[in-house]
C-alpha positions in Angstrom: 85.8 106.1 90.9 87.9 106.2 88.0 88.3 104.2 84.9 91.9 103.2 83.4 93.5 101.2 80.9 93.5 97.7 82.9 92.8 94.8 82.8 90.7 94.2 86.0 88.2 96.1 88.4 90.3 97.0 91.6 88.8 98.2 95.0 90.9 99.9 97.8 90.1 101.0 101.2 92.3 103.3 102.6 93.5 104.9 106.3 91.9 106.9 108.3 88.4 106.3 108.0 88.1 103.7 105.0 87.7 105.8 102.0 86.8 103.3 98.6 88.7 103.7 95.5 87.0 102.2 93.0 89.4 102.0 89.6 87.4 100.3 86.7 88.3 99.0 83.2 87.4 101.2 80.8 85.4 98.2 78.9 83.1 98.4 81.9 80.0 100.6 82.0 78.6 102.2 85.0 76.0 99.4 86.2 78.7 96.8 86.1 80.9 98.6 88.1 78.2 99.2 90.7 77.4 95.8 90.6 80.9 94.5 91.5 80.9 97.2 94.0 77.7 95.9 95.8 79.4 92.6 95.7 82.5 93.3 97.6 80.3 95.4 100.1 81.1 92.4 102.7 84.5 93.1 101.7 84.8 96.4 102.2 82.8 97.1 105.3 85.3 94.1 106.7 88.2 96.5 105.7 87.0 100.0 107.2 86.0 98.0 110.3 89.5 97.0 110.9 90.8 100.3 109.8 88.5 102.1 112.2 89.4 100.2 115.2 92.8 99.9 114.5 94.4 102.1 117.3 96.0 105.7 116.5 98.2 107.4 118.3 98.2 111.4 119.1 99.9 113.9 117.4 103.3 113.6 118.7 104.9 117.0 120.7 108.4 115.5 120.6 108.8 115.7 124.4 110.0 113.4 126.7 107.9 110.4 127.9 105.8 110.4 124.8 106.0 106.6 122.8 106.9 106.3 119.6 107.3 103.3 117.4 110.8 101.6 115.9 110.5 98.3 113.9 106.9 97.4 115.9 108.9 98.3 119.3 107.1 101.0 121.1 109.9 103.2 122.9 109.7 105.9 125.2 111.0 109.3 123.8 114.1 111.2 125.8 114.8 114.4 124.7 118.2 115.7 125.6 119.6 119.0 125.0 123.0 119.7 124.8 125.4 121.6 122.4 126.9 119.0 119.5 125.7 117.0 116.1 122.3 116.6 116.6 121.2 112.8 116.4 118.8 110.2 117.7 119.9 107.0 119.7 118.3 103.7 121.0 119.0 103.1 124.4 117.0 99.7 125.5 113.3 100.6 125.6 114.3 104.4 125.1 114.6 106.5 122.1 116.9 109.3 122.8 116.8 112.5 120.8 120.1 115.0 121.3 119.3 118.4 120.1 120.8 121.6 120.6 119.4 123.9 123.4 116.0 125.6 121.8 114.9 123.0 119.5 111.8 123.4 117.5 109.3 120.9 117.5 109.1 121.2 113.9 112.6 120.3 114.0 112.3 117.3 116.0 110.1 115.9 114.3 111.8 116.3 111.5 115.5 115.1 112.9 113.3 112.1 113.8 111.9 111.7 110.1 115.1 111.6 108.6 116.5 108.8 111.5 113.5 106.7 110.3 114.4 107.0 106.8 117.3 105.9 107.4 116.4 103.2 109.1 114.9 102.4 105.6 117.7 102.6 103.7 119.8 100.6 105.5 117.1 97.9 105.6 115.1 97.9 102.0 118.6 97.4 100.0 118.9 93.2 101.6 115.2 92.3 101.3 114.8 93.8 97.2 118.4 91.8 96.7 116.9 88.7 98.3 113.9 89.1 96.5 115.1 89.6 93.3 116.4 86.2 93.1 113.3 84.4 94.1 111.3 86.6 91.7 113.6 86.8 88.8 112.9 90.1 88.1 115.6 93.4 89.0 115.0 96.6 91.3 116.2 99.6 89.0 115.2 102.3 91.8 113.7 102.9 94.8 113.0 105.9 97.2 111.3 106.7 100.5 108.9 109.5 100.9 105.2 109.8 102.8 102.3 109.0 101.6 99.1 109.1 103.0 97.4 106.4 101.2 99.7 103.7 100.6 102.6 101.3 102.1 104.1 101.3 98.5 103.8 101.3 94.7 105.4 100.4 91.6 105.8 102.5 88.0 105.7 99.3 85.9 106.0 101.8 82.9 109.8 103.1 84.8 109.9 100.0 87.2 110.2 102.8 89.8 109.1 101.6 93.6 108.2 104.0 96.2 107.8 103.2 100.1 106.2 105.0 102.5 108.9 106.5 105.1 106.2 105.5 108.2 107.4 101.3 107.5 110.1 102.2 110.1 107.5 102.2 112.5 106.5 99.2 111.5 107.3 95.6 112.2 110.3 94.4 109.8 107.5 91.4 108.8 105.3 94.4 107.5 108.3 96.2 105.7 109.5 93.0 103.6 105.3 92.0 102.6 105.3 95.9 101.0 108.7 95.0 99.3 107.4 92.1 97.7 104.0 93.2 97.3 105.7 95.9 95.0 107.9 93.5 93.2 105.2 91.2 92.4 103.7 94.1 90.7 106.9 93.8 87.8 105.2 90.1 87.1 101.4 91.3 87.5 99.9 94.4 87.0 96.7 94.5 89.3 95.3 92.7 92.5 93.4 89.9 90.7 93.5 86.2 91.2 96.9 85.9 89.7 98.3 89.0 91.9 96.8 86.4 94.9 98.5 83.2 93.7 102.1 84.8 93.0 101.7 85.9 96.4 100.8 82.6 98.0 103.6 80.8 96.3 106.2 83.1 97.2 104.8 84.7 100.8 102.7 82.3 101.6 101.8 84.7 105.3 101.4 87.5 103.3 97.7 88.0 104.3 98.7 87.7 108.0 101.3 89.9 107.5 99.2 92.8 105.2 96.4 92.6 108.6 99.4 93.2 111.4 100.5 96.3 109.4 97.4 97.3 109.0 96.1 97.0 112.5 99.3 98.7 113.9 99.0 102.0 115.7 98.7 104.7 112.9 100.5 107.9 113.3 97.4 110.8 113.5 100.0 113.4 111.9 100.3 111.1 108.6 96.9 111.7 107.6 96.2 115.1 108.6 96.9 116.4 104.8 100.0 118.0 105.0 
């Protein structure tokens, strides 16, 4: 738990197992906080159910035949060596991955990170511009990078947003709700009844759409603490 400068008392549960994060206003005292806690305990439990049954994959060996994940499409993995530009490919169900002759897995995996973020960049840029009409507000900057506890945030302070480079696994429903999740955060600060209601009104699905990405196979490497 940890107390901030806000306005409201905000609970998070969080992949793998459902750890809480309890950040409190600093107004609050210790019984208070407990108390809200105990109150959400429905709540919670609800969320580290879902989180514990969602199903996760196994550490990928980047070999061929193993599945991996493209916009919510599961694909099966080709790995092709050959001499030349190293570069991945989607060929109808299959994800092809041309490497030169003696390929590290390490290095795989990492050609295969860098296709997804690119995936990213190609698709984030036309749902912020979109967005930013319906919510009057303007995207200064935005990057990709992993995180291991979150889809997305927002700097409201440098208006920075930050997306985790796994939503290119993800269905392209799960990618826009972390967009405008994010954006909403320009018009409110917290997760609070008036976080809930600029999200009805502008993504009315959102709540369907925050479950599917969070029952989607999780990738076991993500949260190993690298």
């Amino acid at each position: 738990m940890v107390y901030k400068d806000i306005k409201n008392l905000h609970i998070g549960v969080y992949p793998p197992i459902g750890r809480v994060r309890v950040a409190a206003p600093q107004q609050l005292d210790d019984d208070q906080v407990r108390l809200a806690v105990i109150q959400r305990l429905p709540w919670i439990k609800r969320q580290q159910d879902q989180l514990r049954s969602a199903q996760r994959q196994s550490v990928r060996e980047m070999v061929s035949g193993e599945s991996h994940y493209v916009w919510g499409v599961r694909r099966r993995l080709k790995v092709i060596e050959r001499p030349g530009r190293p570069h991945v490919e989607i060929d109808g169900e299959r994800m092809l991955l041309y490497v030169p002759i003696g390929t590290s897995e390490e290095r795989r995996r990492d050609l295969l990170d860098r296709w997804c973020r690119e995936q990213l960049r190609q698709a984030i840029p036309a749902i912020i511009e979109r967005w930013e009409s319906k919510l009057g507000v303007s995207v200064p900057w935005w990057g990709i990078r992993r995180m291991k506890t979150k889809w997305g945030s927002c700097n409201r302070e440098t208006r920075r947003l930050w997306f985790n480079s796994e939503l290119a696994k993800k269905h392209p429903e799960c990618l826009e709700y972390v967009v405008v999740h994010e954006m909403v955060h320009y018009l409110e600060r917290g997760h609070g009844q008036r976080f809930a209601q600029l999200m009805d009104s502008f993504l009315p699905d959102w709540r369907s759409r925050r479950d599917g990405l969070n029952a989607a196979p999780l990738s076991d490497e993500l949260w190993m603490g690298r």
